[in-house]
C-alpha positions as CSV (number, residue, x, y, z in Angstrom):
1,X,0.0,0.0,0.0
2,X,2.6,2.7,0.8
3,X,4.5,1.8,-2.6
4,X,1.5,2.7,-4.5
5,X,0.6,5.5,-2.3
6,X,4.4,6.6,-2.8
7,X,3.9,6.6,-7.2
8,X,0.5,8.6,-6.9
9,X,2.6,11.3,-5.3
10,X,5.3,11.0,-7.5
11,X,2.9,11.9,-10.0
12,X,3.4,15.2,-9.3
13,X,7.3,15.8,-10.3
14,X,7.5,16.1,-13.2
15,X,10.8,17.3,-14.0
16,X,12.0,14.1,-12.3
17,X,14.9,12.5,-13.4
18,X,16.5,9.8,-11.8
19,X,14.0,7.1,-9.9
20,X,15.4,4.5,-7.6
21,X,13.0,2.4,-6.2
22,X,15.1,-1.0,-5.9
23,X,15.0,-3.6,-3.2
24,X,11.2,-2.1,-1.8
25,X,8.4,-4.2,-1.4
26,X,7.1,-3.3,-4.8
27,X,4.5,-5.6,-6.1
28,X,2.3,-5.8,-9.5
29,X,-0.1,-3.6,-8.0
30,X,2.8,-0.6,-7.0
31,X,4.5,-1.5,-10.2
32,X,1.3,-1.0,-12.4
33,X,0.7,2.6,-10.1
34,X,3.7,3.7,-11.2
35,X,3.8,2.7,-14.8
36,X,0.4,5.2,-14.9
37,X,2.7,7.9,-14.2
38,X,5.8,7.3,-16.6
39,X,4.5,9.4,-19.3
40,X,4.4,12.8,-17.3
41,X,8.2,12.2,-16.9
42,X,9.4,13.5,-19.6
43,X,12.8,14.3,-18.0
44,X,13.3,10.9,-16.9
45,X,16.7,9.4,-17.5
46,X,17.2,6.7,-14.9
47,X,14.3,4.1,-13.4
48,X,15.7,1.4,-11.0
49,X,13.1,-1.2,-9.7
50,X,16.1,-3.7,-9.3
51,X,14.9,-6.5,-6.6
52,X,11.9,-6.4,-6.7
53,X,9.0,-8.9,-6.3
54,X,7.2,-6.9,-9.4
55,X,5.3,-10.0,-11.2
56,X,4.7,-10.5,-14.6
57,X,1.2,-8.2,-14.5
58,X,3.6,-5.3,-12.8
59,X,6.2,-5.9,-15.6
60,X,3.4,-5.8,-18.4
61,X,2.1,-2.6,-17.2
62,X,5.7,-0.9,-17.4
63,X,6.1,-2.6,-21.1
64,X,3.2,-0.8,-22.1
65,X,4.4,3.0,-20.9
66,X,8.0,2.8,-20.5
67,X,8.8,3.9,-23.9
68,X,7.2,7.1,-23.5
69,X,9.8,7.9,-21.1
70,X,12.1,9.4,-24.1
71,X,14.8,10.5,-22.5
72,X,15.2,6.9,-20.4
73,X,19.1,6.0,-20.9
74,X,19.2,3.3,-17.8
75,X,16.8,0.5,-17.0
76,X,17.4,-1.4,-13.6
77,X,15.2,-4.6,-13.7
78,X,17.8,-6.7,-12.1
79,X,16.5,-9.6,-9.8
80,X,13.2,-9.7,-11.0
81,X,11.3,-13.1,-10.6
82,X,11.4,-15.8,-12.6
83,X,7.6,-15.5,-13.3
84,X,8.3,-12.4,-15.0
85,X,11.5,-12.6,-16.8
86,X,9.6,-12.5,-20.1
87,X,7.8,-9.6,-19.6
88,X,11.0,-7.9,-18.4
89,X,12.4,-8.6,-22.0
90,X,9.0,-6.7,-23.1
91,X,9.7,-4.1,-21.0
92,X,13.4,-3.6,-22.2
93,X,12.3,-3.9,-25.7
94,X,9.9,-1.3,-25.3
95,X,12.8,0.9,-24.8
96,X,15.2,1.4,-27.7
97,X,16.9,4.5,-26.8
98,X,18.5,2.7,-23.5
99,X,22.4,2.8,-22.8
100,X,22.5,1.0,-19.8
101,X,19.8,-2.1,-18.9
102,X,20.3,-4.7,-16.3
103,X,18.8,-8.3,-16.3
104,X,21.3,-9.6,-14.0
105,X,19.5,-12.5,-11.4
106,X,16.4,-12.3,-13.5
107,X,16.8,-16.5,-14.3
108,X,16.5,-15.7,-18.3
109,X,17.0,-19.0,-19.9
110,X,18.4,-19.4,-23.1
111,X,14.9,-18.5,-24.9
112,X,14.7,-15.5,-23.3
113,X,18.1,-14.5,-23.9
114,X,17.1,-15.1,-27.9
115,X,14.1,-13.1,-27.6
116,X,15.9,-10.2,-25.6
117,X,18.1,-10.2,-28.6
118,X,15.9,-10.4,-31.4
């Protein structure tokens, strides 16, 4: 509850620019709060949700507004579960303009390591 509380009021900066939410208790449902606020940050340059129990719903939700964060260079999604190591890869993809993404501990097999680079 007070991760999800936490994005609605991060809502309001918008000229954020560096986010580093990893190793909270942030779920699917705190995960999917936030990914409703990634398009007011324009300025955003930097989002870490590294270690994180985020499931695949949580992960799906930031695949679908992550690449309107423009100006994203880094991506933490390190240690990310199993269950949601695919849509992880979804998420990265969704983000072309990255310099910097980490997968490290997120158990991708060799099928999702073919998928992350297709």
């Amino acid at each position: 509850m007070g991760m999800v509380r936490l994005a609605d009021a991060l809502a309001k900066c918008e000229t954020l620019e560096v986010l580093r939410l990893g190793r909270n208790a942030m779920g699917s449902v705190a995960a999917s709060a936030l990914a409703l606020n990634l398009a007011s940050w324009k300025s955003l340059t930097v989002l870490d949700v590294s270690f994180n129990p985020i499931g695949p719903e949580g992960m799906e939700a930031l695949a679908a507004t992550v690449g309107q964060c423009e100006q994203l260079r880094q991506l933490e999604l390190a240690g990310c579960p199993a269950s949601a190591s695919l849509a992880a890869i979804r998420v990265a993809e969704a983000c072309g303009q990255l310099a910097h993404l980490d997968l490290c501990q997120c158990r991708l097999d060799e099928e999702d390591a073919v998928d992350l680079a297709a």
